[in-house]
C-alpha atoms as a printed R data frame, in Angstrom:
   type eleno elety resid chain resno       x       y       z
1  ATOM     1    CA   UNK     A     1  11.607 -10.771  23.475
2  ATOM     2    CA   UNK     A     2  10.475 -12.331  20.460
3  ATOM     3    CA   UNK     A     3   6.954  -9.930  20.614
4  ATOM     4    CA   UNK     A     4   9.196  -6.776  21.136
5  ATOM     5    CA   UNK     A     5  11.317  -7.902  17.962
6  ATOM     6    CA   UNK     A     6   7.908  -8.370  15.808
7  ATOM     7    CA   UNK     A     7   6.948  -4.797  16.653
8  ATOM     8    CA   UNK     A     8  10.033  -3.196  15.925
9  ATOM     9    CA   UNK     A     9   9.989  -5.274  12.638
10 ATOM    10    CA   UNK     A    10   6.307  -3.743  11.257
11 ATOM    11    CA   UNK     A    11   7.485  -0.143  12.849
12 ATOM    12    CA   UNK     A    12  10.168  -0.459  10.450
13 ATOM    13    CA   UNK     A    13   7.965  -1.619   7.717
14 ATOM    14    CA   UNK     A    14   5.721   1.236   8.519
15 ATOM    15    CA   UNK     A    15   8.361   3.878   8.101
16 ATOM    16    CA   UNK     A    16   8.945   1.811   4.712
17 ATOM    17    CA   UNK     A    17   5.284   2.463   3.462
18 ATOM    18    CA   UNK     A    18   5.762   6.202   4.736
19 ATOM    19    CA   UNK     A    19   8.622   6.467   2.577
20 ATOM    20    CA   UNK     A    20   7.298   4.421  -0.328
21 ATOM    21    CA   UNK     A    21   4.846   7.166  -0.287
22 ATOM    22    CA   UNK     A    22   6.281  10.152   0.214
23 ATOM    23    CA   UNK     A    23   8.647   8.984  -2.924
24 ATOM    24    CA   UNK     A    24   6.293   8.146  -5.074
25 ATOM    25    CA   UNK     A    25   4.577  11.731  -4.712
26 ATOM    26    CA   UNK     A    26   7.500  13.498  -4.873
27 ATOM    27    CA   UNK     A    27   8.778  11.717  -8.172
28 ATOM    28    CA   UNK     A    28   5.246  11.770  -9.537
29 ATOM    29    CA   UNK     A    29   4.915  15.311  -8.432
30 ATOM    30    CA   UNK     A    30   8.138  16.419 -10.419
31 ATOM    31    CA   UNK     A    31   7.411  14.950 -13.200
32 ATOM    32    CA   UNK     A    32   4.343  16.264 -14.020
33 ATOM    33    CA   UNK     A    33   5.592  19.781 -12.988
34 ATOM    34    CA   UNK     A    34   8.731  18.508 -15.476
35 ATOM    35    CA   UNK     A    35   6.033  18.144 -18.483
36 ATOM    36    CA   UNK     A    36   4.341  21.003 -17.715
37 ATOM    37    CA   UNK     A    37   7.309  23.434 -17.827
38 ATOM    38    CA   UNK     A    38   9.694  22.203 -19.749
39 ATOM    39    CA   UNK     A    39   8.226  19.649 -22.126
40 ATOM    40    CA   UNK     A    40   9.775  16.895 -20.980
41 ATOM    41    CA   UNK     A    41   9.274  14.539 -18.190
42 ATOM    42    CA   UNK     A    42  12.353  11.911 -16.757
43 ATOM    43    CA   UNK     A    43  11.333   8.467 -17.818
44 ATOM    44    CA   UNK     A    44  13.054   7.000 -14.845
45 ATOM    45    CA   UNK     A    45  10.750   8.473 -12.359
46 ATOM    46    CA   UNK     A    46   7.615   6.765 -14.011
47 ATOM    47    CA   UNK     A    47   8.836   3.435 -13.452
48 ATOM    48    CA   UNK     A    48  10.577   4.427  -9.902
49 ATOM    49    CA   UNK     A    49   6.804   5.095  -9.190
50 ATOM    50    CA   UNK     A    50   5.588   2.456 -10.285
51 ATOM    51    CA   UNK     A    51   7.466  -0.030  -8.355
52 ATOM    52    CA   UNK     A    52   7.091   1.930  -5.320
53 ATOM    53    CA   UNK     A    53   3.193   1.296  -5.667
54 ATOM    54    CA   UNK     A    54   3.779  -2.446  -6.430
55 ATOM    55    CA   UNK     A    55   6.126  -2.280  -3.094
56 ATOM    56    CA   UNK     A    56   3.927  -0.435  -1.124
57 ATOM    57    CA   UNK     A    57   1.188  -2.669  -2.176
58 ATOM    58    CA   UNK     A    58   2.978  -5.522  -1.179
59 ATOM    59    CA   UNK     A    59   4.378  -4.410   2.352
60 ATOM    60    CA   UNK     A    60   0.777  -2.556   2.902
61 ATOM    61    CA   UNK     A    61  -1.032  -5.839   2.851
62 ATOM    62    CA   UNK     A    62   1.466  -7.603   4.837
63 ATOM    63    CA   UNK     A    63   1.304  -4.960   7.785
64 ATOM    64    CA   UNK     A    64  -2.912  -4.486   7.126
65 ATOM    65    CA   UNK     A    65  -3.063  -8.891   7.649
66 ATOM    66    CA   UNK     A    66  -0.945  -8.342  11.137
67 ATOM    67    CA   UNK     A    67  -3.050  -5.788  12.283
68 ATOM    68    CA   UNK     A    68  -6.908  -7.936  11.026
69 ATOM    69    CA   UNK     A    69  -7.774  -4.588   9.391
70 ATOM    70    CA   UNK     A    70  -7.738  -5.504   5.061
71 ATOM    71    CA   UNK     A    71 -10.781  -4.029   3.303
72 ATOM    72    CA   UNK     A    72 -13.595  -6.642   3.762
73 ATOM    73    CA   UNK     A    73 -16.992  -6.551   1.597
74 ATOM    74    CA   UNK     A    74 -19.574  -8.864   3.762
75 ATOM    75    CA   UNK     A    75 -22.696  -6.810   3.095
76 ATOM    76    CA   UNK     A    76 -23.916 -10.013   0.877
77 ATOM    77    CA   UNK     A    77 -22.637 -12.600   3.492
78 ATOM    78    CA   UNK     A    78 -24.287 -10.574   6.268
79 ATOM    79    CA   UNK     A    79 -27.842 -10.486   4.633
80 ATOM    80    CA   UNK     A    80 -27.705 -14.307   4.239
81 ATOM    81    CA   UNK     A    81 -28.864 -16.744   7.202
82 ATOM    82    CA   UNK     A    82 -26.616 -19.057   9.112
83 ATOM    83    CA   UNK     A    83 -27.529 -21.824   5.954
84 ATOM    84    CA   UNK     A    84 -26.834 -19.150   3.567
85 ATOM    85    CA   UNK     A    85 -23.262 -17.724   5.224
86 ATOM    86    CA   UNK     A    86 -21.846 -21.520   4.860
87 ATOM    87    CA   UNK     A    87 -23.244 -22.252   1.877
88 ATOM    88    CA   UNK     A    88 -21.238 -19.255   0.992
């Protein structure tokens, strides 16, 4: 019960991210076409993007740490030795 209600919790938070997304092109999208035609952008749609980035961010990383899969760098840790890996 309480599995099924985590995964229907991070599908939502997927469709979120989708949605995030899709905003955030479409506003960014606009405006530049906005500038581009008519001299003039709407200021509103900068920050909207903005804080859908900082949001999607945010949720991103949440759903990436449930699923093990954030962006790891080891390429250092791996060429170290077993003393080397815990001195790191």
């Amino acid at each position: 019960m309480l599995a099924k209600l985590e995964q229907r919790f991070f599908r939502v938070l997927e469709h979120v991210l989708v949605l995030l997304l899709v905003g955030m092109v479409v506003m960014v999208f606009g405006n530049v076409m906005l500038r581009w035609f008519a001299n003039d952008g709407i200021q509103i749609s900068e920050e909207m993007s903005r804080f859908f980035f900082v949001w999607l961010t945010f949720i991103g990383a949440v759903v990436v740490a449930r699923e093990n899969a954030h962006l790891g760098v080891d390429a250092l840790v791996r060429a170290l030795g077993p003393r080397g890996r815990l001195l790191c």
